[in-house]
C-alpha positions as CSV (number, residue, x, y, z in Angstrom):
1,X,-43.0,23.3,-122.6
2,X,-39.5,21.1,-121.9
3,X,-41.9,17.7,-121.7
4,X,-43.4,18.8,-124.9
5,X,-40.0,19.1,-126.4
6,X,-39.3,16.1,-125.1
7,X,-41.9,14.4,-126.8
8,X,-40.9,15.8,-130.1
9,X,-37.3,15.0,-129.9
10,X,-38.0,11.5,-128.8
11,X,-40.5,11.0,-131.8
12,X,-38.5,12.9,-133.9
13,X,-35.4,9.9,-133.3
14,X,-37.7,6.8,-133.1
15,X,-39.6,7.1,-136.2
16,X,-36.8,6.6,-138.4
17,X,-36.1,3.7,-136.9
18,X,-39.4,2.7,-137.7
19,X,-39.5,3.3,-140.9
20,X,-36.0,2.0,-141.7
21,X,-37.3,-1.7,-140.0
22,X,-40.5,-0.8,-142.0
23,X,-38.6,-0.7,-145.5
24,X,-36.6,-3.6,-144.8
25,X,-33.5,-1.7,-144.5
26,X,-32.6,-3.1,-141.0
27,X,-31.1,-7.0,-140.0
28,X,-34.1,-7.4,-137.7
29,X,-36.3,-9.9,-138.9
30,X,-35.6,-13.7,-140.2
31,X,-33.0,-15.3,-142.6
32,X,-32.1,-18.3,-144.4
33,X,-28.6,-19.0,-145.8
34,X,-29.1,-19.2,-149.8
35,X,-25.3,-19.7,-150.7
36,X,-22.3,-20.1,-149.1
37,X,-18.5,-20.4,-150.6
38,X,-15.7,-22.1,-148.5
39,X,-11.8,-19.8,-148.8
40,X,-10.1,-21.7,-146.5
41,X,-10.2,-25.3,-145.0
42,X,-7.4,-26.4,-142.7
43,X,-7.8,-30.9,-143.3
44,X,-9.1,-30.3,-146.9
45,X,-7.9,-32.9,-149.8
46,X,-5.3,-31.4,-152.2
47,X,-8.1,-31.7,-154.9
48,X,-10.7,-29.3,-152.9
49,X,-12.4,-26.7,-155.0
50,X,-12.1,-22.8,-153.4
51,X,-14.0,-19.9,-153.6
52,X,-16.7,-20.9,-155.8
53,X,-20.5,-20.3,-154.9
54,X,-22.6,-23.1,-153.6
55,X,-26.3,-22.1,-153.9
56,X,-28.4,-24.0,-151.5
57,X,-32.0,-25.0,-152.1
58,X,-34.7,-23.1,-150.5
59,X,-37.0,-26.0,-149.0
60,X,-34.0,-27.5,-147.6
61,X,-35.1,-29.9,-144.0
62,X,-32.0,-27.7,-142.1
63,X,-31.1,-24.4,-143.3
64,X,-29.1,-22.4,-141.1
65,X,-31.6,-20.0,-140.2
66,X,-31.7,-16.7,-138.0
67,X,-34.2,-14.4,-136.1
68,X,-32.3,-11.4,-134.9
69,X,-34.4,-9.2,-132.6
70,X,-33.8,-5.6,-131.1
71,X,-33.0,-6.1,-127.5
72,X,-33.3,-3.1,-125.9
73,X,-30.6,-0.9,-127.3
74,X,-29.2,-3.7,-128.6
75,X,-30.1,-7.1,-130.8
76,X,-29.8,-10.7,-129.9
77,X,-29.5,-13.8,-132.1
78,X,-31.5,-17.3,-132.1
79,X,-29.8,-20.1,-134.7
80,X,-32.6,-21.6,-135.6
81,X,-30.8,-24.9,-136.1
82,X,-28.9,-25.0,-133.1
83,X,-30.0,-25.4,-129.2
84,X,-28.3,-26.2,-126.2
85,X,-25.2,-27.3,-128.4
86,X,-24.5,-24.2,-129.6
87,X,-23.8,-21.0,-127.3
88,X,-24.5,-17.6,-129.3
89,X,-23.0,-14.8,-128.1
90,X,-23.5,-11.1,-130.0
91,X,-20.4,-9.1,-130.1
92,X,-21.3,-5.9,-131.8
93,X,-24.6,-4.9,-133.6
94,X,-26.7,-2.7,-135.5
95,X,-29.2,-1.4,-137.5
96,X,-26.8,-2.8,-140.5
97,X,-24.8,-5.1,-139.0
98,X,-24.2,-7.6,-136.5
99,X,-20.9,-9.9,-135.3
100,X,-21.7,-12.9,-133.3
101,X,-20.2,-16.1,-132.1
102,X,-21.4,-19.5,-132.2
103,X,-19.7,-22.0,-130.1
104,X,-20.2,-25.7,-129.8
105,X,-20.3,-27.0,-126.2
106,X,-18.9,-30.6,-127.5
107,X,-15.9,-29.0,-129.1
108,X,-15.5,-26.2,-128.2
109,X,-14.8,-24.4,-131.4
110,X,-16.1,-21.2,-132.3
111,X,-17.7,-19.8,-135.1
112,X,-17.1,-16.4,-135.7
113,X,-19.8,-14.2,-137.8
114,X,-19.5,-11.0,-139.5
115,X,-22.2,-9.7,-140.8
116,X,-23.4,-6.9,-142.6
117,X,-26.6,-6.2,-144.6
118,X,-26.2,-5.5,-148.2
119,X,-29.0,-4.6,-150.6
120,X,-32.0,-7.0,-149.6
121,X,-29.0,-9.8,-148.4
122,X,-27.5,-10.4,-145.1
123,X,-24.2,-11.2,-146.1
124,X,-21.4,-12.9,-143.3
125,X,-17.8,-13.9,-143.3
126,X,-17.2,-16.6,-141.2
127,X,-14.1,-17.8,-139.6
128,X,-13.9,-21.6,-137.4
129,X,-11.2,-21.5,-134.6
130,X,-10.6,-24.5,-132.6
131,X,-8.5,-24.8,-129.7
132,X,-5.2,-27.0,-129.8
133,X,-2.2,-27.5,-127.7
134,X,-3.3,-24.1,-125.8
135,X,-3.3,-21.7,-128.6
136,X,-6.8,-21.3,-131.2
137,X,-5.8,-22.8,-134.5
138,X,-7.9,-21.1,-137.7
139,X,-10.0,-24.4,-138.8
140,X,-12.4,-23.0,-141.8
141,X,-13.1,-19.7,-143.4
142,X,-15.7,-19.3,-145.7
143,X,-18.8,-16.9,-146.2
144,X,-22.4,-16.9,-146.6
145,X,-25.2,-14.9,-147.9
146,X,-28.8,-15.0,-146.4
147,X,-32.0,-14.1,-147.8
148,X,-35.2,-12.7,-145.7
149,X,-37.8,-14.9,-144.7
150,X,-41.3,-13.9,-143.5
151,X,-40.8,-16.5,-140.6
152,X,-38.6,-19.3,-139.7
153,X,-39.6,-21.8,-137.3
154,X,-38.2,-24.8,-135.6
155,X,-40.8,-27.9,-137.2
156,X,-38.9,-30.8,-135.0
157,X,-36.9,-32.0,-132.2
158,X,-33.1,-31.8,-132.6
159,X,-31.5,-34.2,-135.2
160,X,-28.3,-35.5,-136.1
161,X,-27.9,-32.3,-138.5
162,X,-29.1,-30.0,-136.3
163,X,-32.9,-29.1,-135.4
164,X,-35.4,-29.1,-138.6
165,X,-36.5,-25.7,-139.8
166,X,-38.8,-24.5,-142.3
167,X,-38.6,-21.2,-143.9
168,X,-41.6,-19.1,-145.5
């Protein structure tokens, strides 16, 4: 009788899971950055526009696109557009939500990604530290949104911009 309680119980907390990832309602799956505003930008021109929306064409050659992937209890992250360059590193996830690093191996600045899934977007504030005289100096701040993709994949070896994707 306990093992068939068990069962139940165990059922009973894994099919909603399901059906949330079934519905869409969960950041598993891929993504494609669609627009992308910059708030803050440390070397910028006096004339730089702020905070305005910059919507980014679909069939773009590099897109900075995601696959996030349940882990074990957990997810994990590949950028799609970045490879050996780039180390990713999750910080917090879940179902709704995921905070990650990206940080370059040539520069060592870091990328910081907050991101949260709203409506049928994944949308993520981003902040650029770099390291300077001993002490991270805030370089960019800015924030995307992505859109869901039915798969991303990798169509090339790494480029100048980054490693070609294309998005379905």
């Amino acid at each position: 009788m306990k093992r068939l309680i068990l069962i139940v119980v165990g059922l009973l907390t894994t099919v909603p899971a399901f059906a949330q990832a079934r519905d869409g309602k969960t950041i598993e799956g891929f993504w494609q950055d669609s627009a992308r505003r910059i708030l803050f930008a440390r070397n910028a021109p006096p004339a730089y526009a702020y905070g305005g929306w910059t919507i980014l064409d679909p069939q773009q050659t590099y897109p900075s696109a995601k696959q996030i992937r349940r882990s074990g209890s957990t997810f994990e992250l590949l950028d799609l557009l970045y490879d050996k360059e780039e180390i990713i590193q999750v910080l917090a996830a879940s179902e709704d939500r995921i905070d990650f690093t990206r940080t370059s191996t040539w520069t060592g600045c870091s990328m910081r990604h907050k991101c949260t899934l709203q409506s049928d977007e994944l949308f993520c504030a981003l902040e650029n530290t770099c390291r300077e005289q001993g002490r991270e100096v805030l370089d960019w701040r800015g924030e995307e949104r992505y859109v869901r993709r039915a798969n991303c994949e990798r169509t090339d070896a790494r480029q100048a911009q980054g490693i070609p994707v294309r998005c379905q």
